[in-house]
N, C-alpha and C positions, 0 to 999 in steps of 0.2 A: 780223443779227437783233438783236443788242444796243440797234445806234442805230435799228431800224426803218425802214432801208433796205429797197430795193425786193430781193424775193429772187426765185432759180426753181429745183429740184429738189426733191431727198429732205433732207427739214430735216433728219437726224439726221447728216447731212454733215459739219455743222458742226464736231464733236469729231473728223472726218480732215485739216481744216483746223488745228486745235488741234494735234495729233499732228506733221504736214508743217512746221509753223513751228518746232517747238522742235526735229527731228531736221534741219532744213535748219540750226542753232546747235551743237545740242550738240556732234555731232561735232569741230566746230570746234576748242571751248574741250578737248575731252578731248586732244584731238591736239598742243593746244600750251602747255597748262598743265600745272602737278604737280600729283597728287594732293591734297594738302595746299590748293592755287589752288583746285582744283576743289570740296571740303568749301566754301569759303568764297562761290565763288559760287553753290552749292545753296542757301545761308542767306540772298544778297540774292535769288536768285530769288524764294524765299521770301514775301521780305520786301516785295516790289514785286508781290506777286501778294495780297497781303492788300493794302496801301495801296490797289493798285486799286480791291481790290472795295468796301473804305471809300467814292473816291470817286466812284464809280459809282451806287451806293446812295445816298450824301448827291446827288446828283443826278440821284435818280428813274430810272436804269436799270437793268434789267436784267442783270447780272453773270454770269449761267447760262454765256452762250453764248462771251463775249468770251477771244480766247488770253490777253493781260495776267492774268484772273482766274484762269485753268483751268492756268495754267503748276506754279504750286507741286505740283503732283498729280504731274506730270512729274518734278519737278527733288528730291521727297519719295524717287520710283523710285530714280532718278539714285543720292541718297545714300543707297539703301539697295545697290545694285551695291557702290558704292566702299566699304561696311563689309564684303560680302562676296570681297572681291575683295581687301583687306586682312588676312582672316581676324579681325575686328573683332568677329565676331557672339559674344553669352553666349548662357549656358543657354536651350535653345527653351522649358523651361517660363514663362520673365519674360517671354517674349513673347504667349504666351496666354494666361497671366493678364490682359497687357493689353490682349489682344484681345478678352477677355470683356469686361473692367471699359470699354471705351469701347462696348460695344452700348447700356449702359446710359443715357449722355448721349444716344446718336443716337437710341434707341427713343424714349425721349421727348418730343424733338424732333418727330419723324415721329410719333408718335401725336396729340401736344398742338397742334403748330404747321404742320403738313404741310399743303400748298396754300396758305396763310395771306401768302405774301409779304412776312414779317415781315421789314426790314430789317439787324436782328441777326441773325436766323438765316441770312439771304442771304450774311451775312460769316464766321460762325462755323462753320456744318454742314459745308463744304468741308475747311476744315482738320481736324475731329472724321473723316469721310469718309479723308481720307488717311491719318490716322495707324489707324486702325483697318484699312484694308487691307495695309499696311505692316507692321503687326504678325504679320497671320496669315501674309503670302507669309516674315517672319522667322522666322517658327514653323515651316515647312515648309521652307525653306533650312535650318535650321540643328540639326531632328529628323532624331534615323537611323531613326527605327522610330516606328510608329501607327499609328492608324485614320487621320487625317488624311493623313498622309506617304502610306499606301499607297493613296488616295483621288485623290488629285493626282498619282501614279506608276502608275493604272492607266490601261490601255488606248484607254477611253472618255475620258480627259481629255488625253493623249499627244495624240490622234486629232482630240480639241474643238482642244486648240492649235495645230495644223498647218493644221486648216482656218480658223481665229478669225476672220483678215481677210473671210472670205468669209461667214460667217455673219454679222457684221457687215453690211456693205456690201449684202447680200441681204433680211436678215430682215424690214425693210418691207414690201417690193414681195412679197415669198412672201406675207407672211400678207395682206395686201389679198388675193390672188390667190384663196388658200384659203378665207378667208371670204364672197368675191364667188359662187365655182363651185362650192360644197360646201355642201348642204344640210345643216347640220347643227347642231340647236340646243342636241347637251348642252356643257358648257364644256368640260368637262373633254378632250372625245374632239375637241373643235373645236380645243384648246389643244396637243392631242399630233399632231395631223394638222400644224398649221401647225409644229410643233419637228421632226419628221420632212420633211415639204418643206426646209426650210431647213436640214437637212444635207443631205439629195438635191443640192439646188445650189448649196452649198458644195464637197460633195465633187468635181463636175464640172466645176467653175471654179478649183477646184485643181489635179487633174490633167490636164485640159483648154488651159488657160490661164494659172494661175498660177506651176505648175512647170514651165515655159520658161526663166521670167525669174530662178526661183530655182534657177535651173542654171546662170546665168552669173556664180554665185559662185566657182565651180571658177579663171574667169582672173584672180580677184585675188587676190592674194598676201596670205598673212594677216601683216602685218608683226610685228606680235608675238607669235606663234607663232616665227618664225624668226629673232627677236632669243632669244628663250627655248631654245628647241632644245639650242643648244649646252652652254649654261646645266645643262640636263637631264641632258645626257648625262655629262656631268665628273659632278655628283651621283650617278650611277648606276656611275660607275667609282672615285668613290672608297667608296663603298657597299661593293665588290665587295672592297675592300683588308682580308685580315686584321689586327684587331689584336689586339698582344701585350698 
């Protein structure tokens, strides 16, 4: 889509493509680099997912669609794992302060510049975009209690994330479906019909077909669980040891 190549499916594909290329990598680099290696190549990911879109842009393409550009989104995730996984993370209020304080650059952006294919903003909304979702999921990793924390720990969003892939992958072709065979002109009730389909077939392509293949997690050995185990247990036995 970027070079306006010849295409054929469900154009919002494109971002599964995105996804598949950087977890057909990452693993990779996690499995045989330090921590410490791995910080450093988040920051060239980074680094070569802006230049990208710089040269993409200075030559009249489209940048939306392309993994080179959409990688930094990834690799932002990446180093926010490896700070929580370090026990890295501060106080969850610094993080929603600065979760609010960037609604501010993107709202305006999207109010003043939105559709406009302004070439700055083609380079700059992505990076404002990451760091502002990065912020709230730090807010929410690293709060014990709130409205937000108990928002994202309820039921209905447990439930959204189990099925995600499939609501995803689905949600085109439902709502074409729904608005084709459903007479129905108010928005509002046309808009909860097709969000309702596309959990009906999400849920049945979960339990149906998706939970097969997510059952064949059981035959692999989680190697870092059983390098840690042992680890655990001496922790818990000298735990156990009075001291005088």
């Amino acid at each position: 889509m970027t070079f306006n190549w010849p295409l054929a499916g469900p154009g919002h594909y494109w971002s599964l493509a995105v996804e598949e290329h950087f977890y057909l990598l990452w693993p990779f680099l996690v499995y045989f680099l330090t921590i410490k290696r791995l910080r450093k190549v988040v920051l060239v990911i980074y680094g070569v997912a802006l230049a990208t879109r710089i040269l993409l842009v200075s030559k009249e393409y489209d940048p939306f669609f392309f993994t080179l550009t959409n990688m930094d989104s990834l690799a932002i995730g990446a180093g926010l794992a490896i700070l929580e996984y370090e026990g890295s993370l501060k106080k969850s209020s610094y993080y929603l302060n600065g979760f609010i304080i960037s609604l501010v650059p993107i709202s305006i952006l999207w109010v003043f510049f939105g559709g406009n294919s302004n070439p700055v903003i083609q380079i700059v909304k992505p990076m404002l975009v990451n760091i502002s979702c990065v912020l709230l999921i730090a807010f929410v990793i690293s709060s014990k209690r709130g409205v937000v924390k108990k928002f994202f720990e309820s039921k209905l969003m447990n439930f959204s994330g189990k099925i995600s892939y499939g609501l995803y992958v689905y949600h085109n072709g439902v709502y074409e479906l729904v608005k084709k065979h459903l007479p129905i002109k108010n928005t509002f009730l046309l808009f909860l019909c097709c969000v309702l389909s596309v959990y009906l077939v999400a849920t049945l392509s979960f339990f149906c077909f998706e939970k097969f293949f997510l059952e064949l997690k059981k035959y692999f050995k989680n190697r870092t669980a059983a390098i840690q185990e042992p680890e655990l247990a001496q922790q818990v036995s000298y735990s156990k040891v009075p001291v005088n």
